[in-house]
ZAMARGU-4260 file (C-alpha; in steps of 0.2 Angstrom, whole numbers, plus 5000, padded with zeros to 4 digits):
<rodrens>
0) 5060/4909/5225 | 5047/4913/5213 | 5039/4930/5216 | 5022/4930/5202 | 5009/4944/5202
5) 4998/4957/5192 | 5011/4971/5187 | 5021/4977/5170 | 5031/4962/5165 | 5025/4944/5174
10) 5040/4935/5176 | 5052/4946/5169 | 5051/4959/5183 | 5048/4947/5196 | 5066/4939/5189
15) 5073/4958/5191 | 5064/4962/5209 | 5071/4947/5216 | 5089/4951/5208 | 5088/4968/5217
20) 5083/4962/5230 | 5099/4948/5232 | 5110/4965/5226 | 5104/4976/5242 | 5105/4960/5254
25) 5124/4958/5249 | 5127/4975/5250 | 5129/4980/5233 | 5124/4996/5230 | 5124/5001/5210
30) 5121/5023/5208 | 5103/5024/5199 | 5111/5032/5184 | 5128/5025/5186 | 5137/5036/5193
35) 5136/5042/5212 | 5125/5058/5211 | 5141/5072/5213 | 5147/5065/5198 | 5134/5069/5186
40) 5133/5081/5174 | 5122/5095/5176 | 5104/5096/5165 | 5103/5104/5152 | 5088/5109/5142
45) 5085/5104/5126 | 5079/5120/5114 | 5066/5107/5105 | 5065/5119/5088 | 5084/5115/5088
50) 5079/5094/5087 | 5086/5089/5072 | 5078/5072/5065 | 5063/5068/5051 | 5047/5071/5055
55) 5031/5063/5047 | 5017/5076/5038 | 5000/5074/5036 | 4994/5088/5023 | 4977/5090/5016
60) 4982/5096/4999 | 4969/5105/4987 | 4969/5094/4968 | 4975/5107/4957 | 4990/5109/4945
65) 5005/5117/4955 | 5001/5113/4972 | 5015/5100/4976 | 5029/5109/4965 | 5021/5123/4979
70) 5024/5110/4991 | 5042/5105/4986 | 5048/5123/4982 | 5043/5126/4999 | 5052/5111/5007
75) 5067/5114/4995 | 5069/5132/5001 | 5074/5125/5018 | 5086/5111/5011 | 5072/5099/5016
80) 5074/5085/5008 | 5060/5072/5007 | 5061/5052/5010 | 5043/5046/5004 | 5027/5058/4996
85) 5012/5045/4998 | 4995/5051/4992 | 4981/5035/4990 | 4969/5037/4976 | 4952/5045/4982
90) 4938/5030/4981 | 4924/5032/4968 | 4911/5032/4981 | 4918/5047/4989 | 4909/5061/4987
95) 4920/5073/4978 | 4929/5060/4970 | 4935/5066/4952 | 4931/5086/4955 | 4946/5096/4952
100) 4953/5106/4967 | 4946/5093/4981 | 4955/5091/4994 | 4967/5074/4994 | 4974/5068/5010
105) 4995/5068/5007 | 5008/5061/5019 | 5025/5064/5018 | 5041/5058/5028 | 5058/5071/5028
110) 5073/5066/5030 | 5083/5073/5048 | 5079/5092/5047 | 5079/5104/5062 | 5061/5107/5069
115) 5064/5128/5065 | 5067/5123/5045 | 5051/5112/5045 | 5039/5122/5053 | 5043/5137/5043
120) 5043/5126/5026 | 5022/5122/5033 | 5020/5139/5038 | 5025/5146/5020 | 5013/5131/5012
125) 4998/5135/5023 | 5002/5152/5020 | 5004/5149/4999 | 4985/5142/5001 | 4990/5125/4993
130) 4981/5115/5007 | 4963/5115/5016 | 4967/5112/5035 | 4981/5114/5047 | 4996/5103/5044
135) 5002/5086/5057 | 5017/5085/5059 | 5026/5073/5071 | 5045/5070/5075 | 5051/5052/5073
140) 5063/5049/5084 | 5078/5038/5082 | 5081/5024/5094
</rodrens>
């Protein structure tokens, strides 16, 4: 039998419905997480500034000598150490193109740091004035 619909997965989860269904008809009954529910382990939450990992940056970073030794000083301070610093060359028909001190869109990647060290290192380089708009920072997460 051949269950076929709209849903998530086409064929895949109809292949996986009718395999649970074949388990509950013989009477196997798997826990949901493994495990019957009174051996579990009890949750426990996850303080997320303890969330060790790299994180992706988007900073919008003023053109002007200093303002990444700034940046890395900052970084460094907080043994942040960084995997990639990618900054594209601003087009010519960009209106600020070639004037000192504009801003230039910068993205970095870290390497695993905890989420307390990196937002202090962005809090010191707003704070230092080396960048025109609040930072982006993301966690990547490894799978």
């Amino acid at each position: 039998m051949v269950l076929v619909g709209p849903g998530a997965g086409g064929n895949a989860t109809a292949s996986s419905v009718i395999a649970d269904i074949v388990d509950a008809a013989r009477g196997h009954r798997t826990p949901v997480f493994g495990l019957p529910v009174n051996e579990l382990m009890p949750y426990q939450k996850a303080e997320i500034q303890a969330h060790k990992g790299g994180y992706y940056v988007r900073l919008s970073v003023y053109d002007r000598p200093g303002a990444f030794a700034g940046i890395a000083k900052s970084m460094a301070d907080r043994d942040i150490s960084l995997e990639s610093i990618v900054q594209h060359r601003r087009s010519t028909d960009d209106d600020t193109a070639g004037h000192t001190g504009a801003p230039q869109p910068v993205v970095l990647i870290t390497y695993a740091t905890r989420e307390t060290e990196i937002r202090a290192a962005l809090a010191a380089i707003e704070a230092a004035g080396h960048i025109a708009e609040k930072p982006t920072m993301i966690r990547i997460e490894s799978l």
